[in-house]
VEXDREN-2710 file (C-alpha; in Angstrom, 1 decimal):
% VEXDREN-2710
k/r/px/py/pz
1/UNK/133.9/64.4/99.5
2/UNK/136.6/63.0/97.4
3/UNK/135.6/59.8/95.2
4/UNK/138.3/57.9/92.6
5/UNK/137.2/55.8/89.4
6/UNK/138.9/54.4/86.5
7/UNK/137.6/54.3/82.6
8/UNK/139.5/53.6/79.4
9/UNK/138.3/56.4/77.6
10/UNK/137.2/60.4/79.4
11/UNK/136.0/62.7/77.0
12/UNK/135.6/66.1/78.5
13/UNK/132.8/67.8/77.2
14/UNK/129.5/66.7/76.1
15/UNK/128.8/69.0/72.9
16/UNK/128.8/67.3/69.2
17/UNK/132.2/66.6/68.9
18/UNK/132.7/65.0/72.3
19/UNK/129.3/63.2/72.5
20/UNK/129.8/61.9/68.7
21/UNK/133.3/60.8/69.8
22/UNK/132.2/59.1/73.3
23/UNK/129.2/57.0/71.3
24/UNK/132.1/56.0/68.5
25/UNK/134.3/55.1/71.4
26/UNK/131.2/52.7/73.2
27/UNK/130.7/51.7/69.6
28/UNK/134.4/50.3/69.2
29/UNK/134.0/48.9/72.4
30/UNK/135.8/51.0/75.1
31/UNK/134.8/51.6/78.4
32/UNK/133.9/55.4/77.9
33/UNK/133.1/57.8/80.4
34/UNK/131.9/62.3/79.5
35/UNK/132.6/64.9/81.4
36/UNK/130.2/67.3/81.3
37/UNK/129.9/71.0/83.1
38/UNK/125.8/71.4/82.7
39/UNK/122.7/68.9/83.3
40/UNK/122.6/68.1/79.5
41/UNK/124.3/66.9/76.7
42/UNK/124.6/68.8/73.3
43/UNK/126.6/71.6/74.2
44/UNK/126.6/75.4/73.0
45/UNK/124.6/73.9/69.7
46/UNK/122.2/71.9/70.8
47/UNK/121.5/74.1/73.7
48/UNK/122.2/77.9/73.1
49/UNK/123.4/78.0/69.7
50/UNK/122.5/75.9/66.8
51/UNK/119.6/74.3/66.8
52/UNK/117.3/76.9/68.5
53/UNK/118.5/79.6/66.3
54/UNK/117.0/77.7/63.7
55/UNK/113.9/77.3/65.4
56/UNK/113.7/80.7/65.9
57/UNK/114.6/81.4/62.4
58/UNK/112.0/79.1/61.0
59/UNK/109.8/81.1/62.2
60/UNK/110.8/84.7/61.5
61/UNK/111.3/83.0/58.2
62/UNK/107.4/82.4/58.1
63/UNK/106.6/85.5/59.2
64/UNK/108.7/87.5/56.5
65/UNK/106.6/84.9/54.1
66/UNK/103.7/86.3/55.3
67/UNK/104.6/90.0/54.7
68/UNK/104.7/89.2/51.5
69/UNK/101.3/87.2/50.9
70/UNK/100.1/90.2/52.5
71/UNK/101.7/92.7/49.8
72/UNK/100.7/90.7/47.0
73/UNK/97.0/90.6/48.9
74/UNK/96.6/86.8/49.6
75/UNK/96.6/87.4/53.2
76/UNK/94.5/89.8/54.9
77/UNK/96.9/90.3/57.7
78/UNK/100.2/88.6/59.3
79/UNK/99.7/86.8/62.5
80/UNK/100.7/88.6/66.2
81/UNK/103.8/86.4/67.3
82/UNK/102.8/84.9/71.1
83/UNK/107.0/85.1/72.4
84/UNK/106.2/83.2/75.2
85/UNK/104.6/80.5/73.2
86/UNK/107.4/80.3/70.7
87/UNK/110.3/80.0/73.6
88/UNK/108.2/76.8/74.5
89/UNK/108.1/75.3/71.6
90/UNK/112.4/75.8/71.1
91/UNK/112.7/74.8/74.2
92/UNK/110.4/71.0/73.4
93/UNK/112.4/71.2/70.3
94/UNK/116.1/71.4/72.8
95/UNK/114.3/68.6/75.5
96/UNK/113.4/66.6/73.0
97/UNK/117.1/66.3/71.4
98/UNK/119.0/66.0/74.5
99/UNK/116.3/63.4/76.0
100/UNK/117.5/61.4/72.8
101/UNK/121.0/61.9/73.6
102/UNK/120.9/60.6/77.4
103/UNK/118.9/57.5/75.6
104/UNK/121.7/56.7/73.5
105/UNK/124.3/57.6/75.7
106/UNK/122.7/55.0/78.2
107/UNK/121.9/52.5/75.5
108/UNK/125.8/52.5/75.1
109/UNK/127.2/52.7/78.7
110/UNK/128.9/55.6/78.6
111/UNK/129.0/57.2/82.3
112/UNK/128.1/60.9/82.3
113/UNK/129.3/62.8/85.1
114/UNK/128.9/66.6/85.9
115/UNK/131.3/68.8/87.2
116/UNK/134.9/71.0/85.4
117/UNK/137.5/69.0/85.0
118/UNK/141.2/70.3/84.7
119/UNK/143.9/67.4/84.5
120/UNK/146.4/66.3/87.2
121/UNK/148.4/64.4/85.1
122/UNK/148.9/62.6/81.8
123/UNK/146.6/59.9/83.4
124/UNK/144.6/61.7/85.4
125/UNK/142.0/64.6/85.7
126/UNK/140.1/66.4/88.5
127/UNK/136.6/66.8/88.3
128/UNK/134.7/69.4/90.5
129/UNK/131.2/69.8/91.2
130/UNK/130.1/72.4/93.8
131/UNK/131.1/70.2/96.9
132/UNK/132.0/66.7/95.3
133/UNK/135.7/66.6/94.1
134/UNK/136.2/63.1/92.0
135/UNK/139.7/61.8/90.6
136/UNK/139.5/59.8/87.4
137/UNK/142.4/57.9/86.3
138/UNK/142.1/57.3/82.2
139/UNK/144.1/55.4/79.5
140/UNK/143.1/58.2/76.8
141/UNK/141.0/61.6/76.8
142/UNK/139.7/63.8/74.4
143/UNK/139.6/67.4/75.0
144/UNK/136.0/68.4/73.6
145/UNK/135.3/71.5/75.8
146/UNK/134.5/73.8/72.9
147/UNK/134.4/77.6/72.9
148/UNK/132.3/80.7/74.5
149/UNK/131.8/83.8/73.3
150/UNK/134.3/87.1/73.1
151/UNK/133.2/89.8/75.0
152/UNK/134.0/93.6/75.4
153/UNK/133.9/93.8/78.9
154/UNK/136.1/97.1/79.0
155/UNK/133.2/99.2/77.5
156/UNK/129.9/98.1/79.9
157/UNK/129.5/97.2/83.4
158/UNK/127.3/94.2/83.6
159/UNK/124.1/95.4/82.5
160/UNK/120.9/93.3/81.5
161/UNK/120.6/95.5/78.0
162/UNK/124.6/94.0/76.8
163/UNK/123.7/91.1/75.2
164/UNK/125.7/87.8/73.8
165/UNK/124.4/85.3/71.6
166/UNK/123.1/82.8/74.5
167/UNK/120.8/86.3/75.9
168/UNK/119.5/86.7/72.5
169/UNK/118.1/83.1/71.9
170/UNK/116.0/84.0/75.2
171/UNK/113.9/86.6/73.4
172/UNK/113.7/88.8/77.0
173/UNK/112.4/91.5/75.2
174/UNK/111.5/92.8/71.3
175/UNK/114.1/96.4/71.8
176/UNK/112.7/99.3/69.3
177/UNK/116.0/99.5/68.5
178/UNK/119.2/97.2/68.7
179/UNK/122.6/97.5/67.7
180/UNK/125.0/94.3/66.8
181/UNK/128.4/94.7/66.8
182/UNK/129.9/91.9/64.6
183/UNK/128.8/91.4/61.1
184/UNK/129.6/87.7/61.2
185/UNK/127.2/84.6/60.3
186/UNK/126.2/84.8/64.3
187/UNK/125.4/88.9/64.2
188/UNK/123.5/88.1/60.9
189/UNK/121.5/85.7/61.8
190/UNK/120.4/87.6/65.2
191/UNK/119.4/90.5/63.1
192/UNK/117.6/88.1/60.6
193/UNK/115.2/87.0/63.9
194/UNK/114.8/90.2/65.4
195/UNK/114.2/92.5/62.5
196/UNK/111.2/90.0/61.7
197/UNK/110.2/90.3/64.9
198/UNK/110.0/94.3/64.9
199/UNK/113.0/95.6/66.0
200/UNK/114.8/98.4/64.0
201/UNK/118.5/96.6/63.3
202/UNK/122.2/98.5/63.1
203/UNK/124.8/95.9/62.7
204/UNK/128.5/97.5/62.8
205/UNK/131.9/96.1/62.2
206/UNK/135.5/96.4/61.9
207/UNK/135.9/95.0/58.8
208/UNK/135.3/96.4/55.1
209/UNK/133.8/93.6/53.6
210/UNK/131.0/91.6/55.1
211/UNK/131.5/87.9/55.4
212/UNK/135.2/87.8/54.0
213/UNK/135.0/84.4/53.4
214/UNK/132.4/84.0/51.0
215/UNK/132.9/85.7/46.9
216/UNK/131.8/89.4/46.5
217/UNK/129.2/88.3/44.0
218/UNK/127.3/86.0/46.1
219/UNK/127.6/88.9/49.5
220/UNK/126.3/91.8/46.8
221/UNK/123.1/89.8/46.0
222/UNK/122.6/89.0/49.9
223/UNK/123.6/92.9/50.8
224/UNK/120.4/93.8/48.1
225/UNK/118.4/92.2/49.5
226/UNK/118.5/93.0/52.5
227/UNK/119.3/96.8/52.5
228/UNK/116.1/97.8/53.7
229/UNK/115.6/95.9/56.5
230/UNK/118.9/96.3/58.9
231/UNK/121.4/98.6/58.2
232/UNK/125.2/97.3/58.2
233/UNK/127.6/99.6/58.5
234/UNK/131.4/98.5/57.8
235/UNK/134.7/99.9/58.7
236/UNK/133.1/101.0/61.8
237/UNK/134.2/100.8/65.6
238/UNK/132.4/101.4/68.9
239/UNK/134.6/103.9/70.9
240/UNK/132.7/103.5/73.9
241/UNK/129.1/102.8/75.7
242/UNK/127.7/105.3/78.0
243/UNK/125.2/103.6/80.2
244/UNK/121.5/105.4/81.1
245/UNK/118.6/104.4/82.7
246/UNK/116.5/104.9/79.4
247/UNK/118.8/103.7/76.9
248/UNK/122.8/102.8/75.5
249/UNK/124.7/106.1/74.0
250/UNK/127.0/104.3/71.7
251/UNK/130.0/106.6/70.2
252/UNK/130.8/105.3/67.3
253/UNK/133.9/106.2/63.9
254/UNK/133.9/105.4/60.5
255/UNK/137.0/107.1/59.7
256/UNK/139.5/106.1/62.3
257/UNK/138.7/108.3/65.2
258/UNK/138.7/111.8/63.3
259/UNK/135.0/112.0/64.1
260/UNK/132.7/110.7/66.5
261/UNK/129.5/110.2/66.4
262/UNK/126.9/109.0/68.6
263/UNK/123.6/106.7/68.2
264/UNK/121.2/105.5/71.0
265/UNK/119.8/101.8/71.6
266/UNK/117.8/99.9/74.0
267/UNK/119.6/97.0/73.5
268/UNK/123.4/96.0/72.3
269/UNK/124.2/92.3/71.1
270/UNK/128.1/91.5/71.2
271/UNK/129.1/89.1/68.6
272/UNK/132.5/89.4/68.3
273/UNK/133.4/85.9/67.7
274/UNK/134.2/83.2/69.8
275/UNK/137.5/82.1/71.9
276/UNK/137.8/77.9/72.6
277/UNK/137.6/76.7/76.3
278/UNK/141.0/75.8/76.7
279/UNK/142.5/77.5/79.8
280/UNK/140.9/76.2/82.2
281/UNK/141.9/72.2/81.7
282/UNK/145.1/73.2/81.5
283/UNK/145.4/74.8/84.6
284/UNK/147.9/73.6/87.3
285/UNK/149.0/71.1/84.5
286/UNK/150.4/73.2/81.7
287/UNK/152.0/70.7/79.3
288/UNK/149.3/70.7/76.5
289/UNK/150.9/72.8/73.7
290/UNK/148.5/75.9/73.1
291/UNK/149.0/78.8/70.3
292/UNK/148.6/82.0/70.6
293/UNK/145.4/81.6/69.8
294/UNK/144.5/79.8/72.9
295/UNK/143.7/76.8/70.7
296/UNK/145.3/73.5/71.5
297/UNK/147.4/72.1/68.8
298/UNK/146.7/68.6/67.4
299/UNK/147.9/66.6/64.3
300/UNK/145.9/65.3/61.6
301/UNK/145.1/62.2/63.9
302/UNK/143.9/64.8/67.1
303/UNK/146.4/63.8/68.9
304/UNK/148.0/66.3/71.3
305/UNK/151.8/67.1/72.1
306/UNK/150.7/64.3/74.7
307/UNK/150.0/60.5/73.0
308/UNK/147.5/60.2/74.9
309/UNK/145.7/63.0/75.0
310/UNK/143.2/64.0/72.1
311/UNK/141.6/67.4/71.1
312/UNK/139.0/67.9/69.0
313/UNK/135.7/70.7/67.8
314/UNK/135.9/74.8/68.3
315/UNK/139.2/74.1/71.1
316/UNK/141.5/73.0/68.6
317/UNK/140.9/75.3/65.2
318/UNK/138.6/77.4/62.9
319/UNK/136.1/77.0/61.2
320/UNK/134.1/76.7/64.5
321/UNK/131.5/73.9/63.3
322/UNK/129.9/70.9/64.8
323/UNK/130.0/69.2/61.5
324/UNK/133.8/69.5/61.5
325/UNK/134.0/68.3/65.7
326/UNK/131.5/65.4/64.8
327/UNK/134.1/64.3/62.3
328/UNK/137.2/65.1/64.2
329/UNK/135.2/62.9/67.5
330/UNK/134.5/59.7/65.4
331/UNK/138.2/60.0/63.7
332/UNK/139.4/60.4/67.2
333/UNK/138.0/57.3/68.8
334/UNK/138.9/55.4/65.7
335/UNK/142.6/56.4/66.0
336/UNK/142.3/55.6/69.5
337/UNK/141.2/52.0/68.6
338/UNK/143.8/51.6/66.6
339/UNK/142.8/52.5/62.5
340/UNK/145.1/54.6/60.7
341/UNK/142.9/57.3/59.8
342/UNK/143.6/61.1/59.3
343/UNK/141.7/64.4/59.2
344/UNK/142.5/65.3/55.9
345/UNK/139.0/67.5/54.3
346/UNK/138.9/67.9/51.1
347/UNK/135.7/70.1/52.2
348/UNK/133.7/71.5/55.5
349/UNK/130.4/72.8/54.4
350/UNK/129.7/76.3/55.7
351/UNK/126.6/78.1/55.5
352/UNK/124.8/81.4/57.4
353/UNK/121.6/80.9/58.1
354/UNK/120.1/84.4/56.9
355/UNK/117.3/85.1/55.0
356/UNK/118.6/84.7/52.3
357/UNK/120.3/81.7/53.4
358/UNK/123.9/81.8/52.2
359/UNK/125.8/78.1/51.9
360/UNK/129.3/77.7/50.1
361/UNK/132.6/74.6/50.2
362/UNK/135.4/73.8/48.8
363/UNK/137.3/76.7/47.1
364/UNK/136.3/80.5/46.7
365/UNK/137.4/82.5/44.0
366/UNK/139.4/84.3/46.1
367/UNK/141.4/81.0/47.5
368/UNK/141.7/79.8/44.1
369/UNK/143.3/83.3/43.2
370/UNK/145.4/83.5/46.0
371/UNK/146.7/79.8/45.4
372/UNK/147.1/80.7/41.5
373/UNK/144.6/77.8/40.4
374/UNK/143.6/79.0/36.9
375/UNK/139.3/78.3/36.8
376/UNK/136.5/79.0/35.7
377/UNK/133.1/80.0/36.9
378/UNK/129.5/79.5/36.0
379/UNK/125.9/81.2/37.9
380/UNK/122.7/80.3/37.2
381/UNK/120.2/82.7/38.5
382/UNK/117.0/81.6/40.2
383/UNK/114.8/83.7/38.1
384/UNK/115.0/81.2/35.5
385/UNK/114.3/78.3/38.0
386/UNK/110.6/77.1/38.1
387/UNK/110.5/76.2/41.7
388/UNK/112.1/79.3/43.0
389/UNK/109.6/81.3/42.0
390/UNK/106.8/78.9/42.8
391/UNK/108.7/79.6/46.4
392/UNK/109.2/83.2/46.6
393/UNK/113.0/82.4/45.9
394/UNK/113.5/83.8/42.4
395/UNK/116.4/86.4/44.2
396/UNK/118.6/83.5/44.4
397/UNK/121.9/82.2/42.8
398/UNK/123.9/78.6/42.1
399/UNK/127.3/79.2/41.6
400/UNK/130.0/76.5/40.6
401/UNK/134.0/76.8/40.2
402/UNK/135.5/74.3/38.2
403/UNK/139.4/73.9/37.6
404/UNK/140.3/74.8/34.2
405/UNK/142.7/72.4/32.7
406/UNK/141.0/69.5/34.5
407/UNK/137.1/70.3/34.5
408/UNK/136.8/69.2/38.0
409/UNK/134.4/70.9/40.5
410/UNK/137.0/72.6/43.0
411/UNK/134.0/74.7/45.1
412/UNK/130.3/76.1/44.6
413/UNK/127.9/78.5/46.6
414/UNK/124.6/78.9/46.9
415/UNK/122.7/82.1/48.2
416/UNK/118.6/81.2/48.4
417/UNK/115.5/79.6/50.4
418/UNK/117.7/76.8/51.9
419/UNK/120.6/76.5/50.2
420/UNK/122.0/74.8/52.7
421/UNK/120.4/71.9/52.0
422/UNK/121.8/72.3/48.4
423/UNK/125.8/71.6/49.6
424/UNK/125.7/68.2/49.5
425/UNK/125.7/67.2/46.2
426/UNK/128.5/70.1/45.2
427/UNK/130.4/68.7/48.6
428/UNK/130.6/65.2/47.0
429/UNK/131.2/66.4/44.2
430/UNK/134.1/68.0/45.3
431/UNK/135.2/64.9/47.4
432/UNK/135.1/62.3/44.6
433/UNK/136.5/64.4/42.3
434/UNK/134.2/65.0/39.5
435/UNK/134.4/66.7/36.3
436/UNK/132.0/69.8/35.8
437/UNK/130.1/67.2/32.8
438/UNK/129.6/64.4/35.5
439/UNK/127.1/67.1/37.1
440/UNK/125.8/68.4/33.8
441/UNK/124.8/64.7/32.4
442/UNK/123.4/63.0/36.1
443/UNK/119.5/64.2/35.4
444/UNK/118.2/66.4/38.5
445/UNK/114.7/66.3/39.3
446/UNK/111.9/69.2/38.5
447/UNK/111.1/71.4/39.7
448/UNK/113.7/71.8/42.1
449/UNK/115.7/73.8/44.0
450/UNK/118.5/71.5/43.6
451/UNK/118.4/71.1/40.0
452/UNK/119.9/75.2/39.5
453/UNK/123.2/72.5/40.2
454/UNK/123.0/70.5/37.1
455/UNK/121.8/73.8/35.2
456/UNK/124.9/75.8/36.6
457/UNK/126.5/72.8/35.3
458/UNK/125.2/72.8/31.8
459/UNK/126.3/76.1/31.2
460/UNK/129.9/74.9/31.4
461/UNK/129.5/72.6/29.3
462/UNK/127.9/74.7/26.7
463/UNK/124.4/72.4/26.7
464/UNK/121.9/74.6/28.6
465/UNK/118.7/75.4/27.2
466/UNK/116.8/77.1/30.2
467/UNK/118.6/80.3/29.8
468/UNK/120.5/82.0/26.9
469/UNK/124.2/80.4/26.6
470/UNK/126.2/82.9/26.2
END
């Protein structure tokens, strides 16, 4: 059956970015219709990603707090973890977030329809869905269709053991022991869930540093304290996977191939990274300019090679974040509508979930090497902080880089029980362009978490008193 409609705006894919930059659309007053492959909105984070790896890490987090009343003899004994109970409450958590995005999606009149879309034309896309094949003609679009994972399909057949990230959020089974390959923010936080939950970790990667983004100091206090509960081994590659009934034979180098050695799991997670969704809409149309990265190329307004077509989220660039896509959806629509705005960040927060949780923005020491910014640095540690060891969190750190000549905060990081949550005020910072002493003399409440911030602070300005100034 073959059906035709019309609407100003299509937005093809209904994770943060395109759902943020469908409602902003609505909001500005265009007729706005999403395009989405599955039943609901919220894409890979909402879904499969995000937000129930948080649940889940919430509450391996609990269950590494208890270990630790236990050890100190407050608790008697840490709680038996019910799996099937837990995947019900992440999956209320999930039906309770998309249930609020089909309420505001229908509160706004934007028309959802399922089904893969590639485009015809600059005007016009193709939407299948198993038998039902419907044309919509459009004034503008947004590419939204986001990213999936990489995969190593040379090494395995398709066996139930080879995991990605989507298998591992479905806790099928607690393995005795699992190998990761990929020590990225996606590997670590899989490990962080199912080392709590018993299983004995091995995380291996390519790379000699873990987490090359983020400053050596700030990876060595997360790499000791976690050394005893997964092992990571760098500069490492998987040669090859021999399948077995009982278990994985992994062959594995750390020395470029001269010797090979082999280790035995019962489950292997692939997290390798991700690749954006980009081939597919492009097929049979080919005029949207794509690099060699497969992502599509936009300006700083998401426009595409095509004026009329828009891109935005994990199919246009790194870092792969739904913060960034919501902001690059609601610039979109805006641009669309006819404001002048551009994406031009001073700052996209980035943070790994671990446990320790690790959070840093704006500059690194290493950028502000590479880009010869002369700075300076200041850490406070969490030791001295009242709260943090109220907390369990005393292994912690607050770390702020300020631009020399000028004083002004150019970046920060955070390692620590949700340090996350500590990014916004060094973000703003950041954004407004404060001096390191507008930090240091704005009064921070205790005891906090947050208050290691205007501490950090005060020891570049030569006025702290919690810890000796050296």
């Amino acid at each position: 059956m073959n059906k035709n409609k019309k609407t100003q705006i299509i937005i093809i894919g209904g994770g943060p970015a395109g759902y943020s930059a469908a409602f902003r659309c609505s909001d500005l007053g265009m007729q706005t219709t999403i395009i989405e492959k599955y039943d609901n909105l919220g894409g890979v984070c909402l879904n499969v990603g995000c937000i129930p790896s948080k649940a889940l890490l919430h509450i391996t987090n609990i269950l590494k707090e208890q270990k630790i009343l236990m050890k100190y003899g407050i608790l008697n004994h840490v709680c038996e973890v019910n799996i099937s109970k837990l995947l019900l409450w992440k999956n209320n958590i999930i039906t309770k977030l998309t249930n609020g995005l089909k309420f505001l999606a229908k509160k706004r009149n934007v028309n959802i329809i399922n089904g893969m879309a590639h485009f015809i034309n600059e005007n016009s896309v193709e939407v299948i869905n198993n038998n039902t094949t419907t044309i919509i003609n459009f004034d503008n679009a947004i590419i939204a269709t986001g990213s999936k994972p990489n995969t190593m399909t040379s090494m395995y057949k398709n066996d139930p053991r080879i995991w990605n990230s989507t298998d591992a959020l479905m806790l099928k089974t607690i393995p005795k022991k699992m190998l990761i390959i990929g020590a990225g923010i996606i590997g670590l936080e899989m490990a962080t869930i199912y080392c709590s939950l018993g299983a004995a970790i091995d995380i291996v990667d390519t790379s000699d540093v873990l987490l090359s983004e983020v400053d050596t100091d700030i990876i060595n206090i997360y790499k000791s304290i976690i050394h005893k509960e997964f092992n990571i081994m760098l500069h490492t590659k998987v040669i090859s996977i021999d399948i077995t009934q009982d278990q994985l034979h992994v062959h594995l180098t750390s020395d470029n191939n001269k010797s090979v050695y082999a280790k035995y799991y019962d489950v292997i997670l692939i997290a390798i990274g991700r690749t954006p969704n980009s081939q597919y809409i492009n097929k049979n149309f080919g005029k949207l300019d794509i690099n060699a990265q497969n992502f599509i190329n936009v300006d700083n307004q998401m426009r595409t090679n095509i004026p009329n077509i828009y891109a935005i989220g994990d199919v246009i660039s790194t870092p792969l974040l739904a913060h960034k896509g919501i902001h690059e959806g609601h610039l979109a629509a805006e641009v669309i509508a006819g404001k002048k705005h551009y994406f031009i960040p001073k700052v996209i927060p980035s943070i790994a979930y671990t446990n320790p949780e690790i959070g840093w923005v704006g500059l690194t020491e290493k950028q502000a090497q590479h880009d010869n910014i002369k700075y300076r640095t200041s850490s406070f540690p969490w030791q001295a902080l009242g709260r943090a060891l109220a907390t369990n969190s005393e292994h912690g750190t607050t770390k702020l880089i300020i631009e020399k000549e000028s004083n002004r905060v150019i970046g920060g990081a955070v390692i620590g029980h949700n340090a996350g949550e500590l990014l916004g005020e060094i973000s703003l910072a950041i954004e407004m362009g404060c001096d390191i002493e507008d930090i240091a003399l704005t009064m921070h409440a205790h005891p906090t978490l947050y208050e290691s911030i205007g501490l950090t602070a005060e020891i570049l300005t030569e006025t702290i008193t919690d810890i000796l100034n050296k």
